[in-house]
C-alpha positions in Angstrom: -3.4 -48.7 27.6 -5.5 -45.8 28.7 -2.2 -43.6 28.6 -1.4 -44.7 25.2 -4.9 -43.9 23.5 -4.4 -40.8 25.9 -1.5 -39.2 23.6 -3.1 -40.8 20.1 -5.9 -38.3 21.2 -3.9 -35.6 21.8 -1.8 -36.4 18.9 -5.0 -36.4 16.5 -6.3 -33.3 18.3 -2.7 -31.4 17.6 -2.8 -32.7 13.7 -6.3 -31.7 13.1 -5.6 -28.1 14.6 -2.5 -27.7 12.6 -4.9 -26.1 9.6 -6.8 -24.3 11.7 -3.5 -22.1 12.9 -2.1 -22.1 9.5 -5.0 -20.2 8.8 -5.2 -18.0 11.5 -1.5 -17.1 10.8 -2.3 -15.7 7.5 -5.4 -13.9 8.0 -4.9 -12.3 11.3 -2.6 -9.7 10.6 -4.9 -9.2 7.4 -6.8 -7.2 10.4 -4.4 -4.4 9.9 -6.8 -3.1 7.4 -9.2 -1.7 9.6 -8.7 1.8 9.6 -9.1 2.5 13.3 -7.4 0.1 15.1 -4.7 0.3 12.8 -4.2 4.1 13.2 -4.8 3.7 17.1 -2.5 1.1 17.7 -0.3 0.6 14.6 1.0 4.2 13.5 3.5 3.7 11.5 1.9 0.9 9.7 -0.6 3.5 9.1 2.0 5.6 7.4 1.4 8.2 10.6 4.5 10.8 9.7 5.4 14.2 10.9 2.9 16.5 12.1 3.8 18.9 9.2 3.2 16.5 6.6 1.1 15.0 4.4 2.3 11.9 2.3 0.9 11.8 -1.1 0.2 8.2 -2.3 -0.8 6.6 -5.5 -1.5 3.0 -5.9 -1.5 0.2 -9.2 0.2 2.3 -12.1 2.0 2.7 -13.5 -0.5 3.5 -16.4 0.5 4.9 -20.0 -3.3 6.1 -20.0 -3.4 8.3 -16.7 -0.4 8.3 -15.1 1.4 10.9 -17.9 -1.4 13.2 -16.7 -1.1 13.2 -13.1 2.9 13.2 -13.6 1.9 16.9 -15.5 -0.9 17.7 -12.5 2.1 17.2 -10.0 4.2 19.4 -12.1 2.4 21.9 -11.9 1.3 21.7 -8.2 5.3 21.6 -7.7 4.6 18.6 -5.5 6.3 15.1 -5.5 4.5 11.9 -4.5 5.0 8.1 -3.6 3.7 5.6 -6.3 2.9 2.2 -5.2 3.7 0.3 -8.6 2.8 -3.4 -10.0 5.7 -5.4 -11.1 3.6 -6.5 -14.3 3.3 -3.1 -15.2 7.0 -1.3 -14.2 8.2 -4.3 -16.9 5.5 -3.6 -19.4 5.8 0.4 -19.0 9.8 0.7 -18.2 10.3 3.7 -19.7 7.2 5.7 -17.8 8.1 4.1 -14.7 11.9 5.9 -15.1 9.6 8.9 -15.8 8.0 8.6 -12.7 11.6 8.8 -11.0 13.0 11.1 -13.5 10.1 14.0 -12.1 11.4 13.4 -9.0 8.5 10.8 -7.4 9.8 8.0 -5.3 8.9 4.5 -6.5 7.3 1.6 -3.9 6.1 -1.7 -4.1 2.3 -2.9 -4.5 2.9 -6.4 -5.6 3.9 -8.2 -8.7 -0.1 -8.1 -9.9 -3.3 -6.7 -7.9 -4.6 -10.1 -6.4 -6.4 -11.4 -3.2 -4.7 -13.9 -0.9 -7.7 -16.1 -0.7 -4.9 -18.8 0.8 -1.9 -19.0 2.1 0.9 -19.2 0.2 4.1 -18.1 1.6 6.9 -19.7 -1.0 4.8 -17.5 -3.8 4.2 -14.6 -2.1 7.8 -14.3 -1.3 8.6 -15.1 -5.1 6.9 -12.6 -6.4 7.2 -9.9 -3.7 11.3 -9.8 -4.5 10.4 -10.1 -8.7 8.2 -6.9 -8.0 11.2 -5.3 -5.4 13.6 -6.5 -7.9 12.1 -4.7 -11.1 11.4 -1.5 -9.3 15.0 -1.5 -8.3 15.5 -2.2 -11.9 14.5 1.4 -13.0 14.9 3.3 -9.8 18.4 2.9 -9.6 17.4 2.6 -5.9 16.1 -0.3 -3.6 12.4 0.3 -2.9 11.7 0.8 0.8 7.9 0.9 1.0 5.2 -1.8 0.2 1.4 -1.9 0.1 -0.2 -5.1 -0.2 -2.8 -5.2 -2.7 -6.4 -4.1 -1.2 -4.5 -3.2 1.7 -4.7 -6.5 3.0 -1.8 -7.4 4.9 -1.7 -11.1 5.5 1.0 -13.3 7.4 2.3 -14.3 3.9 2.8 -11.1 2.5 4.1 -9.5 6.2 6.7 -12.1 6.2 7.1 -11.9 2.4 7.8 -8.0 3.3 10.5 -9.1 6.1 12.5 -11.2 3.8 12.4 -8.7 0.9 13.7 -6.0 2.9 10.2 -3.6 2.6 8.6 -1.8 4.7 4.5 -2.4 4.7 2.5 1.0 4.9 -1.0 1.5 4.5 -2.6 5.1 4.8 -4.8 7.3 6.8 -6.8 8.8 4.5 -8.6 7.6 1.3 -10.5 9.4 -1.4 -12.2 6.0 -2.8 -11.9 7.2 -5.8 -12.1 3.7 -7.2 -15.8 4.1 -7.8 -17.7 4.6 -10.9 -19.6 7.7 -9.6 -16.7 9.1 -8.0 -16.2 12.7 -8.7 -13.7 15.4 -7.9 -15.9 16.3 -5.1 -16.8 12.9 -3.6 -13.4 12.0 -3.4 -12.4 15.4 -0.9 -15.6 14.7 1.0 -14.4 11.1 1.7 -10.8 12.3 2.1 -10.2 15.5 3.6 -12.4 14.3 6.7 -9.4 11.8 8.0 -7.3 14.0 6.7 -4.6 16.0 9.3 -0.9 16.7 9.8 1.0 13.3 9.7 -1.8 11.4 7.5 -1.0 9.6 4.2 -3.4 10.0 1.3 -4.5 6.6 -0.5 -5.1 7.4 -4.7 -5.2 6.0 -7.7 -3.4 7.0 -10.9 -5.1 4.0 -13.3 -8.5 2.8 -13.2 -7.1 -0.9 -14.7 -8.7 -2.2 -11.1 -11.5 -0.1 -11.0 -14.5 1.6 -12.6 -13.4 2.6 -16.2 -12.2 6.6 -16.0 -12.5 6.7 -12.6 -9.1 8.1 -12.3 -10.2 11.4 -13.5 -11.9 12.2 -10.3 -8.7 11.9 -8.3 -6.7 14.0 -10.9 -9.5 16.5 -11.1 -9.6 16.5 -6.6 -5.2 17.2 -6.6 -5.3 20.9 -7.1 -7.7 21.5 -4.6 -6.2 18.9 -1.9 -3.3 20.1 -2.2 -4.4 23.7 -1.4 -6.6 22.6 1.0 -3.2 21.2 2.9 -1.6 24.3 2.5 -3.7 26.0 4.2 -3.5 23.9 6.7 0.1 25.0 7.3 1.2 21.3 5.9 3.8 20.0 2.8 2.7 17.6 0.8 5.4 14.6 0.1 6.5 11.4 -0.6 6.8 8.8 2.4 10.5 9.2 2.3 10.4 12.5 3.5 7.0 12.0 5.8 9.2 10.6 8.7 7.3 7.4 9.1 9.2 6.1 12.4 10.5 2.6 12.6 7.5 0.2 14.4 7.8 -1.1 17.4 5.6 -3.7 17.1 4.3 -4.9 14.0 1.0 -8.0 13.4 3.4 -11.8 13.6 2.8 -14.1 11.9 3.6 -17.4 13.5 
């Protein structure tokens, strides 16, 4: 008898924890966004690249507002860039997102809309992670390669999400947070250009639909004079295909 009510314990125990791991499955590798463990120990989830390079990055376009101007601001730097796009927008904005490809710029993932994973939800994620892969395919004429979770949170949904769709999650190294409504030109180089070195990728914005209104004319204004600063430096600025990102190792499980 005492061996039977034995395993029932164990059994409840075992059931009540099941919860507890689901949990910790989706919002440990969600850790990945702390900025230095993740460029300590995760590199290439970091987006760490060659030494001579510096991956230009812009996230949640794209936008028929801004992103026409930094498509001209690029232009005329002679630099090309990565764009992280939303699946809601690449369908609404088709033709701008072929523009974005047409200049040149490589197209990446950032979800099918900007959300938070409060809970897990694997199924969905998955869903909509291929919809977003699948429409920025769409207009590309190439499958995407890199993704970028929303707010940079990488949860175990969305890493295996990633896995099934065939992407590659990559952070950055370097932000301007120029997501802010007093950001300026300045602010966002004083915030940036400190984490900033050979192999780093830069974290922008070409829309301010999930941030303070016009705040995406600070990061505009802040291009010319990042970019100089890196070549100064001795560094090209890039997209992430040509940064070198190397294949990782080991990447956050979720189990």
């Amino acid at each position: 008898m005492r061996s039977g009510a034995d395993r029932g314990r164990r059994l409840t125990a075992a059931v009540a924890a099941v919860p507890v791991l689901a949990a910790a499955a989706h919002v440990v590798p969600a850790a990945t966004w702390l900025p230095g463990p993740r460029r300590a120990w995760l590199p290439s989830l970091a987006g760490a690249g060659r030494a001579d390079h510096v991956a230009l990055t812009f996230d949640d376009g794209p936008d028929p507002r801004s992103t026409p101007a930094f498509l001209a601001a690029l232009d005329e730097l002679a630099v090309r860039a990565t764009f992280f796009v939303l699946g809601e927008q690449v369908a609404a904005h088709r033709e701008l997102s072929h523009e974005i490809v047409r200049r040149g710029h490589e197209l990446a993932v950032h979800g099918w809309t900007h959300e938070r994973p409060w809970r897990p939800a694997p199924v969905r994620e998955a869903r909509r992670l291929a919809r977003a892969a699948h429409a920025v395919a769409e207009v590309s004429g190439a499958r995407p390669v890199w993704y970028r979770p929303p707010y940079g949170i990488l949860t175990g949904d969305r890493l295996l999400a990633a896995r099934r769709t065939g992407l590659r999650p990559v952070l950055w190294t370097a932000w301007g947070r120029d997501w802010a409504a007093d950001a300026t030109a300045g602010s966002v180089l004083a915030t940036l250009l400190p984490d900033l070195t050979g192999g780093g990728t830069v974290l922008l914005h070409d829309t301010d639909r999930q941030a303070a209104p016009d705040c995406w004319r600070a990061a505009l204004a802040a291009l010319p004079r990042l970019v100089d600063a890196c070549r100064a430096a001795g560094l090209t600025v890039g997209p992430l295909g040509e940064h070198g990102v190397a294949h990782p190792a080991r990447t956050p499980r979720a189990r």
